[in-house]
N, CA, C and O atoms as a GROMACS GRO file, in nm:
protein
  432
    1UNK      N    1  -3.077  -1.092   7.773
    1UNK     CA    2  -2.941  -1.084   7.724
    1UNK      C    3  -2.901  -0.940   7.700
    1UNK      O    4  -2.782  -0.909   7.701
    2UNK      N    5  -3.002  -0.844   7.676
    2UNK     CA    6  -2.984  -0.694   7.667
    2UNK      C    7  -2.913  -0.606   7.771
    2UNK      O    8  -2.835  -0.515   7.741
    3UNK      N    9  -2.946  -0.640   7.893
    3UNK     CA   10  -2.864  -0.635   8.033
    3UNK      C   11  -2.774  -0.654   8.096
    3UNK      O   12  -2.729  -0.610   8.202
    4UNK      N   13  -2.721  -0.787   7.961
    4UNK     CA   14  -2.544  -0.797   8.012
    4UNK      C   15  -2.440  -0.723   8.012
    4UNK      O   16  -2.448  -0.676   7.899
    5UNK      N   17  -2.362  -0.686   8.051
    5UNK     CA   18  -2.237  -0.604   8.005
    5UNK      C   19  -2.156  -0.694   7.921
    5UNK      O   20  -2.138  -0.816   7.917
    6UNK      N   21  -2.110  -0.584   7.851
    6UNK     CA   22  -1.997  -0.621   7.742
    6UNK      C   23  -1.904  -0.745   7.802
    6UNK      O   24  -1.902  -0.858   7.754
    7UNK      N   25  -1.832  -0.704   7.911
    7UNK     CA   26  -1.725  -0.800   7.942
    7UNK      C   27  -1.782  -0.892   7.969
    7UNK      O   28  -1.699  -0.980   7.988
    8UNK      N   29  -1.901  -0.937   7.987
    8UNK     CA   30  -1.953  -1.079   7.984
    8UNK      C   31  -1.960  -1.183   7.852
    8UNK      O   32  -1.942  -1.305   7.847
    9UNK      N   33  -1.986  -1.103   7.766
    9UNK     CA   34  -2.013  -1.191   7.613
    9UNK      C   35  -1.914  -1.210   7.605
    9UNK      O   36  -1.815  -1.146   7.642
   10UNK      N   37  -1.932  -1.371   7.518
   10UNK     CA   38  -1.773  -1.440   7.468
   10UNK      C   39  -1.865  -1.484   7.349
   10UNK      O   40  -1.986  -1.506   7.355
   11UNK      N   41  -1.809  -1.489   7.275
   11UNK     CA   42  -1.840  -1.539   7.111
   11UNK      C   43  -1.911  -1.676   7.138
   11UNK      O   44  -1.998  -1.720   7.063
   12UNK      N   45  -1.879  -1.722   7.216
   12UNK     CA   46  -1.989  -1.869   7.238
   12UNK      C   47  -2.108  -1.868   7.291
   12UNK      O   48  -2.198  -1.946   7.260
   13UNK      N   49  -2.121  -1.721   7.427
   13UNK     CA   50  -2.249  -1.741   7.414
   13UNK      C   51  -2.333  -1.621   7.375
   13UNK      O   52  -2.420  -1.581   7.452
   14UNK      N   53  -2.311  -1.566   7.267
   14UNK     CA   54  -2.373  -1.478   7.182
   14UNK      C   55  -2.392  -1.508   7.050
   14UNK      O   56  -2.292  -1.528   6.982
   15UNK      N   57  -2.486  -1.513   7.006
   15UNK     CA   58  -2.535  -1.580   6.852
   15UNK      C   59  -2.504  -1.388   6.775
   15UNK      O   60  -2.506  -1.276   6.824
   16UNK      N   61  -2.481  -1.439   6.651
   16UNK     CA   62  -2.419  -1.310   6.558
   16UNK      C   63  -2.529  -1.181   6.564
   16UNK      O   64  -2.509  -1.062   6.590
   17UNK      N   65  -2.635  -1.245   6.535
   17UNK     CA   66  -2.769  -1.102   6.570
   17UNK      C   67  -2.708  -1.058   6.707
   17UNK      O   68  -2.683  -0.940   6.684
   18UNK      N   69  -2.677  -1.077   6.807
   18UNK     CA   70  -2.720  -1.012   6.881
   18UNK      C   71  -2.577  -0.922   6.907
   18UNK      O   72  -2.558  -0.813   6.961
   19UNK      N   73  -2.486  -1.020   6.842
   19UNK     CA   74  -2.361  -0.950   6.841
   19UNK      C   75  -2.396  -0.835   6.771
   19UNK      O   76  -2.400  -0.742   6.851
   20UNK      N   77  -2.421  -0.804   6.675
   20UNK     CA   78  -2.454  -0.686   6.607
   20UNK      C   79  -2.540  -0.616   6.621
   20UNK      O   80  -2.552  -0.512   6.556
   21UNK      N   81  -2.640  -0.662   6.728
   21UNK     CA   82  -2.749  -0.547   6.791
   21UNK      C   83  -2.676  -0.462   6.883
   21UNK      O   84  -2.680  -0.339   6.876
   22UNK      N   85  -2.605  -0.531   6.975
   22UNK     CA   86  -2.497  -0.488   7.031
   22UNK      C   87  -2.415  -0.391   7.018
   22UNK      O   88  -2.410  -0.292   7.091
   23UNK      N   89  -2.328  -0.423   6.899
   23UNK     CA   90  -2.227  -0.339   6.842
   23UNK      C   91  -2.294  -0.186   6.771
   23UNK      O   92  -2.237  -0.077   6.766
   24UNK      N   93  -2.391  -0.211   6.736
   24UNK     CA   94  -2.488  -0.105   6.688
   24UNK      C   95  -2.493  -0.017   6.771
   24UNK      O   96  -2.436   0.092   6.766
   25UNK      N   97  -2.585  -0.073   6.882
   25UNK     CA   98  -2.596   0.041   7.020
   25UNK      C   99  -2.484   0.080   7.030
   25UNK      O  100  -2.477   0.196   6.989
   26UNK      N  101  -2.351   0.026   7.080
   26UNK     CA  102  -2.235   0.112   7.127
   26UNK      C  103  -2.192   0.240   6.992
   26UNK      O  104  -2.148   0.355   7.002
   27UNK      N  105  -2.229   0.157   6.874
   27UNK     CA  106  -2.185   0.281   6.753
   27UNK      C  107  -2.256   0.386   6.789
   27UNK      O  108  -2.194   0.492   6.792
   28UNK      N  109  -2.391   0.388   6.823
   28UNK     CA  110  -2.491   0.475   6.838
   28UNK      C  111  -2.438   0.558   6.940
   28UNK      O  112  -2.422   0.677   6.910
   29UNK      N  113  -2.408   0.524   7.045
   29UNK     CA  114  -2.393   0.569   7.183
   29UNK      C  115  -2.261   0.682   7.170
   29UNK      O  116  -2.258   0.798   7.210
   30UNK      N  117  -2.138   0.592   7.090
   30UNK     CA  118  -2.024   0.699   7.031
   30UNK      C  119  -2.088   0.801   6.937
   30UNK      O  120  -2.047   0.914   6.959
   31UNK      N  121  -2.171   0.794   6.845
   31UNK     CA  122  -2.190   0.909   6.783
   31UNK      C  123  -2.230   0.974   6.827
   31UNK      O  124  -2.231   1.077   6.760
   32UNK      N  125  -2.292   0.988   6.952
   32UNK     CA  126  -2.409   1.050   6.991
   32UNK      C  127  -2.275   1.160   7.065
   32UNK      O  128  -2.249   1.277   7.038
   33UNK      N  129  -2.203   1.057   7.174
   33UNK     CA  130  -2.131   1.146   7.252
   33UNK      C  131  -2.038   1.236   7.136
   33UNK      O  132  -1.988   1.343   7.170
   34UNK      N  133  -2.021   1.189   7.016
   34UNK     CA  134  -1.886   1.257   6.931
   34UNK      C  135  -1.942   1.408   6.874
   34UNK      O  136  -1.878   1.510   6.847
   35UNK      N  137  -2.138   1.368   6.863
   35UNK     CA  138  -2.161   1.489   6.805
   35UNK      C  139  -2.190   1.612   6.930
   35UNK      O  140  -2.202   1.734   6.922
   36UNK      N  141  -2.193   1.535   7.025
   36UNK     CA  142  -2.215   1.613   7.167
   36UNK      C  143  -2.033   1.700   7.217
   36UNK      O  144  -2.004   1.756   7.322
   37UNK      N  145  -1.973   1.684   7.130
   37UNK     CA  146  -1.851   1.744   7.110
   37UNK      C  147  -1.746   1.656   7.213
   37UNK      O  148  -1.644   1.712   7.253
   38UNK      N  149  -1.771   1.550   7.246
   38UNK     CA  150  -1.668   1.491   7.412
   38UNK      C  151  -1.582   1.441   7.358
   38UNK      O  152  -1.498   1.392   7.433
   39UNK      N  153  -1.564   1.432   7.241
   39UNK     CA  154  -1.431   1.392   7.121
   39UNK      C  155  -1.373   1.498   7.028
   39UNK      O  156  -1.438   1.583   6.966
   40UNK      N  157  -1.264   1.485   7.027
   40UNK     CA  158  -1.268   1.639   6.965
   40UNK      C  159  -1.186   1.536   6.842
   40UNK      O  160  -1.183   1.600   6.736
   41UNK      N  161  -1.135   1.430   6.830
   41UNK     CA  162  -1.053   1.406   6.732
   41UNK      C  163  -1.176   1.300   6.620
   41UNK      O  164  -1.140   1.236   6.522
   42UNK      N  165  -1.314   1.307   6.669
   42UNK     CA  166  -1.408   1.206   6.545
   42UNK      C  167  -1.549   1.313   6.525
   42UNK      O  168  -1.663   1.277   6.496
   43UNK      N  169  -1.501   1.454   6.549
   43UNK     CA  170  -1.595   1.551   6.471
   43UNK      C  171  -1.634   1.533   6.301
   43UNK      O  172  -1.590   1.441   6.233
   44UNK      N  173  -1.694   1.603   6.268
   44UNK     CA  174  -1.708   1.577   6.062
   44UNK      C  175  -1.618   1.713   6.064
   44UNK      O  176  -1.597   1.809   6.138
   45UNK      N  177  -1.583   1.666   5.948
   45UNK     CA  178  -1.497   1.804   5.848
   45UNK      C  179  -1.597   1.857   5.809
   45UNK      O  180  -1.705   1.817   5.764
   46UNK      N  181  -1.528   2.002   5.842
   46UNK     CA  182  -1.639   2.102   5.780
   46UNK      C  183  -1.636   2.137   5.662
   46UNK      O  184  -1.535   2.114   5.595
   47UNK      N  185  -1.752   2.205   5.605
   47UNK     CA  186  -1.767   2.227   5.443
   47UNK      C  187  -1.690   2.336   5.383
   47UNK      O  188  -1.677   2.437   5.452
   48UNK      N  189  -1.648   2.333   5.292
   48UNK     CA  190  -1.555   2.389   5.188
   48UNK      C  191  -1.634   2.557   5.209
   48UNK      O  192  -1.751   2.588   5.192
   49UNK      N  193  -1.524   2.637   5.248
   49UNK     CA  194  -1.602   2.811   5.236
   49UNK      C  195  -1.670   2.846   5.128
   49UNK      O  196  -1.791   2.868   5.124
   50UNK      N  197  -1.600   2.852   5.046
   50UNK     CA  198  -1.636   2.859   4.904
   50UNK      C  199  -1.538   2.861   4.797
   50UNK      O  200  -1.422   2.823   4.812
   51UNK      N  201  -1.605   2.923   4.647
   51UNK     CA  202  -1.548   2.860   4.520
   51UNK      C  203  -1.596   2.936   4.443
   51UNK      O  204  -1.711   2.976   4.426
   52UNK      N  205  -1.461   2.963   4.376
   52UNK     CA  206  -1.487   3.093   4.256
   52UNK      C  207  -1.497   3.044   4.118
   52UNK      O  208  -1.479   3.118   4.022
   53UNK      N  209  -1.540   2.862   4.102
   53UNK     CA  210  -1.518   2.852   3.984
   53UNK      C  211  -1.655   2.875   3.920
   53UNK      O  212  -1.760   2.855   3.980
   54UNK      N  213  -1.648   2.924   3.781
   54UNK     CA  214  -1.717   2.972   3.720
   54UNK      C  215  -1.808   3.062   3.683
   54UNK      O  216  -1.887   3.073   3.589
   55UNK      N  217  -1.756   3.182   3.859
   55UNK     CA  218  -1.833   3.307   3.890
   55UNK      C  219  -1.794   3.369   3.768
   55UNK      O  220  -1.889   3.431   3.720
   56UNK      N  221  -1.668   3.379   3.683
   56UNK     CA  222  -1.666   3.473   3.582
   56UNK      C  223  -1.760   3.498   3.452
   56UNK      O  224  -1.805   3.600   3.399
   57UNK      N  225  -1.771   3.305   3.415
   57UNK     CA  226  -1.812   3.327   3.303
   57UNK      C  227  -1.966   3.383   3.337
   57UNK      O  228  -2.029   3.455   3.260
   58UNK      N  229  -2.013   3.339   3.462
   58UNK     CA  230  -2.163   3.350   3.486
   58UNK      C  231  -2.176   3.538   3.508
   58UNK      O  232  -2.285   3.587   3.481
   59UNK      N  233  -2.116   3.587   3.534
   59UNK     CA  234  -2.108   3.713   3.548
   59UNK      C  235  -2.118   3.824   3.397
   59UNK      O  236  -2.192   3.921   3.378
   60UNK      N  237  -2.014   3.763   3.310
   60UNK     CA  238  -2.034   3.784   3.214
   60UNK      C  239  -2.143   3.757   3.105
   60UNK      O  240  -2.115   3.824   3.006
   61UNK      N  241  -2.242   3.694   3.091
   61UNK     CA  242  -2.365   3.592   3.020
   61UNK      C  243  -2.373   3.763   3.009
   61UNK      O  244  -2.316   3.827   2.921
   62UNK      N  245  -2.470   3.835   3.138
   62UNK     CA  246  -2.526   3.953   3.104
   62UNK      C  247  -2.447   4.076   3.132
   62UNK      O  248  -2.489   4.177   3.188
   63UNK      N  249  -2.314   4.053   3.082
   63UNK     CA  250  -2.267   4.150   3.087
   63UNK      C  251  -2.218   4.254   3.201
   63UNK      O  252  -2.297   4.327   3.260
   64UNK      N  253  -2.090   4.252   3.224
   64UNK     CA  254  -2.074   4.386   3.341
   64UNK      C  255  -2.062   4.421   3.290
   64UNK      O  256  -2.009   4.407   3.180
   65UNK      N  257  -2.147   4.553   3.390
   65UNK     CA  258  -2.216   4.707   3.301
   65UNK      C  259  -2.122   4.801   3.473
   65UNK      O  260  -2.093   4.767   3.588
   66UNK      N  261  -2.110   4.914   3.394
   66UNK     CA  262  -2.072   5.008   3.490
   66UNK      C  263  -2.168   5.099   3.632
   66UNK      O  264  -2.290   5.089   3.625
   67UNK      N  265  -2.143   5.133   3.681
   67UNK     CA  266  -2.177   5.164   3.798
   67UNK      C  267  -2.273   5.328   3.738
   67UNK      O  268  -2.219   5.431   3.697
   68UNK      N  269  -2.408   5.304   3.751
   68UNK     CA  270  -2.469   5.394   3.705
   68UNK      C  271  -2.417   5.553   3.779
   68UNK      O  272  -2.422   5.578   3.899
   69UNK      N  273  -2.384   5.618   3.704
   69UNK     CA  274  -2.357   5.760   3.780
   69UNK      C  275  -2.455   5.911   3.754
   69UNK      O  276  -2.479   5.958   3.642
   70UNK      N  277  -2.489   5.953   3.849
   70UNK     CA  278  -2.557   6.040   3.852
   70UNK      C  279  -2.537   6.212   3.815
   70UNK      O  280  -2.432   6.267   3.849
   71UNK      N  281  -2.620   6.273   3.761
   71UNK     CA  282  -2.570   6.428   3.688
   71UNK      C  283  -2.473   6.499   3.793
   71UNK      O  284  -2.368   6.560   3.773
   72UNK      N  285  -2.536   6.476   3.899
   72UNK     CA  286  -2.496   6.573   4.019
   72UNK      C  287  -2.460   6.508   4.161
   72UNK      O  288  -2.545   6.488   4.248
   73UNK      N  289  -2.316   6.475   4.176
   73UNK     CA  290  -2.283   6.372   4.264
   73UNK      C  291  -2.332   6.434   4.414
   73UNK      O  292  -2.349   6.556   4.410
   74UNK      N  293  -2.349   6.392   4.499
   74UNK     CA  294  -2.416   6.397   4.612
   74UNK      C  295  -2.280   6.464   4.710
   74UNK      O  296  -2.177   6.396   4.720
   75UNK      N  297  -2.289   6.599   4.777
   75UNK     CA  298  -2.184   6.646   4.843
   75UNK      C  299  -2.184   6.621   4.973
   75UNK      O  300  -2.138   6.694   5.061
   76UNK      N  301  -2.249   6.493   4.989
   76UNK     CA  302  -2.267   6.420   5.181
   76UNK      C  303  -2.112   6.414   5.192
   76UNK      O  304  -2.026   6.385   5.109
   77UNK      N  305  -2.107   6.438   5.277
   77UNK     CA  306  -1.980   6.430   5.363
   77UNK      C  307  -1.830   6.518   5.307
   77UNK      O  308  -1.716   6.490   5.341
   78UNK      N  309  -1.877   6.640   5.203
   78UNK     CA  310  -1.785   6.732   5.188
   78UNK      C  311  -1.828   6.847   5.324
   78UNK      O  312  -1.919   6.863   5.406
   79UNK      N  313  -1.666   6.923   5.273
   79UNK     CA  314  -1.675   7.021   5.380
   79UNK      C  315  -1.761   7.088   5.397
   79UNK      O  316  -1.800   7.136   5.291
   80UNK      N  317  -1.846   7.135   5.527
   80UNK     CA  318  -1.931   7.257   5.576
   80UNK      C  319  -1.911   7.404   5.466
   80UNK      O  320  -1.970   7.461   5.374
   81UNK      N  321  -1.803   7.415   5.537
   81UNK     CA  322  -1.766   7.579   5.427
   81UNK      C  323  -1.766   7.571   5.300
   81UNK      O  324  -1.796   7.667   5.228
   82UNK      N  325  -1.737   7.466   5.261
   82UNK     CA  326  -1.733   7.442   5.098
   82UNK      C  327  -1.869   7.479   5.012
   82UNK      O  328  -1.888   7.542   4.908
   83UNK      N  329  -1.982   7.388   5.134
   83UNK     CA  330  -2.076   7.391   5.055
   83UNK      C  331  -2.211   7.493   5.132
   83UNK      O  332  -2.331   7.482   5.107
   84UNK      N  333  -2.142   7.601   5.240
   84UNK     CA  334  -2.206   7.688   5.200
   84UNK      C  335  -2.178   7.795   5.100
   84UNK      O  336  -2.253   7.873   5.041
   85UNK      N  337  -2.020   7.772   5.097
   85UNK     CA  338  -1.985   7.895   4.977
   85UNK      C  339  -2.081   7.843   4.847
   85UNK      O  340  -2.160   7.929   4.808
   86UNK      N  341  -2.084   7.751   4.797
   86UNK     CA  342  -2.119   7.660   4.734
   86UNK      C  343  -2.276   7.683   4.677
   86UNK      O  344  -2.311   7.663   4.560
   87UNK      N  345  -2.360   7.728   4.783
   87UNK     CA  346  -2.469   7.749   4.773
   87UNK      C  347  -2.505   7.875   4.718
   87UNK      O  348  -2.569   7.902   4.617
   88UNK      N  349  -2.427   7.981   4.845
   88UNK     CA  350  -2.434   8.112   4.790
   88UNK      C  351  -2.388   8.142   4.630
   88UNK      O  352  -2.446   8.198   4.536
   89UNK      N  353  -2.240   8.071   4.647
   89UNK     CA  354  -2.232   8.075   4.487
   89UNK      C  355  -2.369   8.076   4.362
   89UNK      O  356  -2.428   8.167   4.304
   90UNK      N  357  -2.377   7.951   4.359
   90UNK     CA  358  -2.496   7.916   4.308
   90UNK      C  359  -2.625   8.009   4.267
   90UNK      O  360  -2.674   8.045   4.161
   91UNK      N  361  -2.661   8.034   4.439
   91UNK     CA  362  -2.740   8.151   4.383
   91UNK      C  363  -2.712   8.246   4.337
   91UNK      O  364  -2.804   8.302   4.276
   92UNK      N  365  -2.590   8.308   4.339
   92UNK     CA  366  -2.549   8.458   4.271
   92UNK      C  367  -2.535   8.435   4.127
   92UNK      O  368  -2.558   8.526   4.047
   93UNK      N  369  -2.478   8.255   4.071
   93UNK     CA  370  -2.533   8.278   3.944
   93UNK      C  371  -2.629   8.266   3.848
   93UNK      O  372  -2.640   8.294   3.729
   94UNK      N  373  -2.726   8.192   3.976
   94UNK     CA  374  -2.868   8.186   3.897
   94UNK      C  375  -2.904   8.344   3.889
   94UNK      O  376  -2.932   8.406   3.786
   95UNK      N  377  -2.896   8.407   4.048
   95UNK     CA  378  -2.986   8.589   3.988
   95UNK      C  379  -2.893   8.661   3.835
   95UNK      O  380  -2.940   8.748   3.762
   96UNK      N  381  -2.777   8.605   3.819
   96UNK     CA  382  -2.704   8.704   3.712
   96UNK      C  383  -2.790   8.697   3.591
   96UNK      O  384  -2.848   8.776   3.516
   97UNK      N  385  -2.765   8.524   3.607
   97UNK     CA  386  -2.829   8.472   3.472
   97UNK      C  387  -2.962   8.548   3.412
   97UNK      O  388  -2.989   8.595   3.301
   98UNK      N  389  -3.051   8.534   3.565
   98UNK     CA  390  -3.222   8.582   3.515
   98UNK      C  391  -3.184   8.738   3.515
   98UNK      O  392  -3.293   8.795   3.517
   99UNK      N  393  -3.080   8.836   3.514
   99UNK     CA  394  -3.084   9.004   3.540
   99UNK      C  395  -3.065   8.957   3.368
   99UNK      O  396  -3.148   9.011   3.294
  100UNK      N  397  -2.963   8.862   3.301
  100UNK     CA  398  -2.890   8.918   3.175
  100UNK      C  399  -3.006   8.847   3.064
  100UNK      O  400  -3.022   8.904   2.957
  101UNK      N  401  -3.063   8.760   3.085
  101UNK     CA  402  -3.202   8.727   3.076
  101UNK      C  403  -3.314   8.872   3.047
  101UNK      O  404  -3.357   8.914   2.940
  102UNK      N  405  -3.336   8.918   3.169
  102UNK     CA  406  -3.400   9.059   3.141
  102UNK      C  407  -3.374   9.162   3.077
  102UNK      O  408  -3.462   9.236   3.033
  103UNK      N  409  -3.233   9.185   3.060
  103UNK     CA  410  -3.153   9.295   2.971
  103UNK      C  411  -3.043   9.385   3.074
  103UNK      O  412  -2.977   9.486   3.051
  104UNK      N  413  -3.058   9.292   3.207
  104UNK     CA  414  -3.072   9.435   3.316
  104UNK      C  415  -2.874   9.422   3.329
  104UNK      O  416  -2.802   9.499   3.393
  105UNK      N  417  -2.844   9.345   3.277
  105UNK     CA  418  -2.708   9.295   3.318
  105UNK      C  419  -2.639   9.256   3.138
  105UNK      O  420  -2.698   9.191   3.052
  106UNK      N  421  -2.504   9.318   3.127
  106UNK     CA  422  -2.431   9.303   3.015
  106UNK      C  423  -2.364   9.164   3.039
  106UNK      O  424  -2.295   9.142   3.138
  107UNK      N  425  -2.391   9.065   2.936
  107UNK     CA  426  -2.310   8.928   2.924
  107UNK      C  427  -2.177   8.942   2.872
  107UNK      O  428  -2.153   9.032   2.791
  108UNK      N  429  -2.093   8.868   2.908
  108UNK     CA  430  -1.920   8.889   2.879
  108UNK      C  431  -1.911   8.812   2.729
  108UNK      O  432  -1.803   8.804   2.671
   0.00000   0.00000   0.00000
């Protein structure tokens, strides 16, 4: 009886099991093709992106704290000239410092 085609069964000569072994397979057979994409209108809904509820309070428990900042900010990506003047600078006032340090230089 597994071999028949559909348009053969008539409610008289199919007993209810088999009606529903039946009907099973064809459910099977549609899901199969629906998840194989050949339906585009009995796909699943997709899942929710996301959800901001209760990111605040959970954020807050330990506290936002500020963005740790460092003594001496990092001069990546300032100008070339800047930061060779920058350098030289630098050193001309470290040597002042160590001359007025020695005595060799009058402090203002």
């Amino acid at each position: 009886m597994a071999d028949v085609p559909l348009a053969f069964l008539t409610p008289s000569s199919v007993d209810s099991e088999q009606r529903h072994e039946t009907a099973s397979r064809i459910k099977g057979v549609f899901l199969y093709a629906s998840s194989r994409g050949s339906s585009a209108s009995t796909r699943a809904v997709k899942s929710k992106n996301s959800s901001q509820h209760n990111q605040s309070r959970k954020a807050h428990r330990n506290g936002i704290k500020k963005p740790k900042t460092s003594r001496y900010p990092s001069l990546k990506g300032t100008d070339p000239k800047f930061r060779r003047n920058h350098r030289h600078a630098l050193h001309g006032n470290m040597k002042a410092l160590k001359e007025a340090k020695e005595g060799k230089r009058e402090t203002v």
